[in-house]
N, C-alpha and C positions, 0 to 999 in steps of 0.2 A: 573368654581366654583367662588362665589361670594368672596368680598373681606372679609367679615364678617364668612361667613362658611370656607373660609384657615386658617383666624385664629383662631378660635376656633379648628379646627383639629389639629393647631400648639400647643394650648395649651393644649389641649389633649395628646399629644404624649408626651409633657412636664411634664405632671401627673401622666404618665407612668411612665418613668425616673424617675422621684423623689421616686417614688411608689419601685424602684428596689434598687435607693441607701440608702434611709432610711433603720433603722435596721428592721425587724420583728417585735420586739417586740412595737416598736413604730406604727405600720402599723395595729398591730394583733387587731380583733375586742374584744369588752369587753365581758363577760361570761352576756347572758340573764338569771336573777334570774327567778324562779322557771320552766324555761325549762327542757326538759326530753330530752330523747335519743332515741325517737322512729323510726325516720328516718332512724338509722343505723342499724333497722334490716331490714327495706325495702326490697323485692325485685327488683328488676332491671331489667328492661326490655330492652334491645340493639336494636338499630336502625341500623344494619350493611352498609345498600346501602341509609343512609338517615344521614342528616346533622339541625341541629337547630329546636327540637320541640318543641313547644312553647304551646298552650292554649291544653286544651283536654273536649271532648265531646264525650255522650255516647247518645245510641239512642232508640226510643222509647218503643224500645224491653228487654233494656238494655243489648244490644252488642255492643264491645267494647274493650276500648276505640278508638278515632279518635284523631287523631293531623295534622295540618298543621307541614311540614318542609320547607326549606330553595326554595327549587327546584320547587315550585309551587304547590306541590302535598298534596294532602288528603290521612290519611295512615288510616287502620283500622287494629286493635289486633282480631286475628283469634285462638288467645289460639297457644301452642306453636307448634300444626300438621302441622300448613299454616301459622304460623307466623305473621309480616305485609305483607296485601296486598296494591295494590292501590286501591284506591274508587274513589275520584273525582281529578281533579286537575283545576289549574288558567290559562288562557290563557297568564295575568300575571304573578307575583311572590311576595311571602311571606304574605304568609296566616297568621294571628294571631288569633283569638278570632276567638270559634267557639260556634254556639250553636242548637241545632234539636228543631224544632216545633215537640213538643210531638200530635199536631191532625193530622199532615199531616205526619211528617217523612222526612219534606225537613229542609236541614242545611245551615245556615245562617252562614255566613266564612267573616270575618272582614281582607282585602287586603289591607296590609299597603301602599302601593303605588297605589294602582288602584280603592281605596271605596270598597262598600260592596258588598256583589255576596251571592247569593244564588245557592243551587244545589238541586236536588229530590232524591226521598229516592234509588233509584237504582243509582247514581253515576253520574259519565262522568262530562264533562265540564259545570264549573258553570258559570250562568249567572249575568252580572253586573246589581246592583238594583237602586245604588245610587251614584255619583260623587261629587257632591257638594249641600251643605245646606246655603240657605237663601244669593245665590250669590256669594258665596266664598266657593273654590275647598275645598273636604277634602284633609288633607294633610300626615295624618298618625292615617290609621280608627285602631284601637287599641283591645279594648275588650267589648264584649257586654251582657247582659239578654235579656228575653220576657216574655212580662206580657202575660199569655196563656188566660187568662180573657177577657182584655183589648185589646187583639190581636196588640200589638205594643213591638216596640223594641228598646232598651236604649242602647246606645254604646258612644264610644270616640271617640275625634276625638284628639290624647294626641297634638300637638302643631302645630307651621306656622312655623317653623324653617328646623325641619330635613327634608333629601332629602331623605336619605338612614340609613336604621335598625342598622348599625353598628353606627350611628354618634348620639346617643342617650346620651353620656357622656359630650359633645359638650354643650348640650341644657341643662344637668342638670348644669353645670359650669356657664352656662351665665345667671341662673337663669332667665329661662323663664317663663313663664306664660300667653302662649297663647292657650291654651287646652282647649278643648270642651266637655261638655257633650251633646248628641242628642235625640234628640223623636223621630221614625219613626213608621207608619204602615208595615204591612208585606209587600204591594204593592212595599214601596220604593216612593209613589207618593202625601206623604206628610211626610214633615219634619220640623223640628223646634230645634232650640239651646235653651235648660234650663238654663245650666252655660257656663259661658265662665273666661276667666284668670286665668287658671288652670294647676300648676304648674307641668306639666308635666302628663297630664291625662292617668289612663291605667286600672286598671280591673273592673267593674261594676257587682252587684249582689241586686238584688229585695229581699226584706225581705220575710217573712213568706204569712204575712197577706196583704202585695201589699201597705203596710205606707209609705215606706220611700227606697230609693235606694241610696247605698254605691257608691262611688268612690275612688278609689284609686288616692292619688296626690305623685307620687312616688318622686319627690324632695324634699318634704315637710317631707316626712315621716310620713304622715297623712294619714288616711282613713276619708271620708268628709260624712254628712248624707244630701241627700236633701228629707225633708218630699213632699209624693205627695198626701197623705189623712190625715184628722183631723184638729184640731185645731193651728194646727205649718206649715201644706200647705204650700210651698212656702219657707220657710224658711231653711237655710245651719247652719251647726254646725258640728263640732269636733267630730266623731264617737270613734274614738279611733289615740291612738298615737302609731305606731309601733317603734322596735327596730333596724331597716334598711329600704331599701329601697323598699315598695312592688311593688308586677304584679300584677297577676290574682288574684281575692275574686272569690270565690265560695260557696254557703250555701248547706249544707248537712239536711239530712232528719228531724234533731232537731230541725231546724229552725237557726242553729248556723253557724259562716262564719269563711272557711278557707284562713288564707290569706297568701300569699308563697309571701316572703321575695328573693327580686335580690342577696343582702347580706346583712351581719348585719352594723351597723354606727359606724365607729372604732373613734379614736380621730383624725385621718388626713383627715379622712370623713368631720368630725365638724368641722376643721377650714375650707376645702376648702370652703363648705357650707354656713361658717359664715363669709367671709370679700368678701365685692364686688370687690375686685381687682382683682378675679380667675375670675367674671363674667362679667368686661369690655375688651372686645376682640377689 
């Protein structure tokens, strides 16, 4: 382990600590004005032989849902007769960002550690598409869309720092800003970097009408717009300011984007956030 990634894990462990001796109510995040309560009627769905799901995708049939967990595997909701089964899995490990090509039925599974892989609509082991973009490894492929149009597909690549899924806290602390947003074809066999220095880069979603595509800069606590048609082409701006830290963006049938919050930004959030001395390790 590098001398910069010990520390950083040292100071991690330290924010923990602090995070246990502080009172509650100093630690407790603030009440989001005009929030509801609709989450807490949710149902629940239980993973009993699986651990850490992360992005979810549903498929051309719409059957479903699909989640990567922790163990390499692709799970799919079978209703509650057959439950989860397995459908595809990694040769590596930790699937994030998932998404189905609605013409073919193959899903396209963003491998934090190993690039991107695709699998075919019957399952089994997926194949890797992409490793590295424009000469340098990816190093933590995050969450992606596909312009079904356009036949290409936009993902992350969130930073150069972490080695490993759990040391995500590490990166947010040192205030990094080495995250990618990417272009690819379906092939895998062309690719290109849009943005780069992106604080912590992670859920991607295409708009309605194919204008402009979302990024989530989860340190920032921004959601970023980069236009890719019209008269703003090219151009990044401020989509919206959330009230924590988001993941995944997803647009639903409105045209409108769900964006799921890691947690909300308390005031010990803010300071660590706000004085460079958490983020010189």
């Amino acid at each position: 382990m590098s001398t910069a990634i010990l520390k950083l894990t040292l100071l991690t462990a330290f924010v923990a600590l602090l995070s246990i001796i502080l009172s509650p109510k100093f630690l407790a995040p603030p009440e989001v004005p005009g929030s509801n309560t609709h989450l807490h009627e949710a149902q629940t769905i239980h993973l009993p032989s699986a651990f850490g799901p992360e992005s979810l995708a549903f498929d051309p049939h719409g059957d479903g849902p699909y989640t990567g967990v922790a163990d390499g595997r692709i799970l799919k909701w079978q209703a509650h007769a057959l439950g989860w089964t397995d459908f595809a899995f990694l040769s590596a490990r930790r699937p994030l960002g998932l998404q189905f090509d609605k013409k073919t039925g193959d899903l396209y599974i963003a491998d934090a550690y190993f690039g991107f892989h695709v699998v075919g609509p019957a399952g089994g082991l997926a194949t890797r598409l992409i490793t590295e973009v424009e000469d340098q490894p990816l190093y933590f492929t995050n969450d992606m869309d596909i312009d079904e149009i356009d036949d290409v597909i936009y993902f992350t690549d969130t930073n150069c720092l972490i080695l490993l899924c759990w040391q995500f806290l590490p990166s947010i602390l040192s205030h990094d800003k080495t995250g990618r947003l990417i272009k690819c074809n379906k092939s895998g066999k062309e690719a290109k970097v849009l943005l780069r220095d992106l604080a912590f880069a992670n859920g991607v979603a295409l708009s309605e009408d194919r204008s402009f595509l979302l990024v989530a800069e989860t340190a920032t606590c921004r959601v970023l717009r980069l236009w890719l048609r019209g008269p703003n082409v090219g151009n990044v701006d401020v989509f919206a300011e959330v009230p924590g830290f988001p993941d995944n963006i997803r647009r639903n049938t409105k045209g409108e984007f769900w964006v799921a919050l890691h947690s909300k930004k308390g005031l010990f959030a803010k300071l660590v956030l706000s004085y460079g001395l958490f983020g010189r390790a």
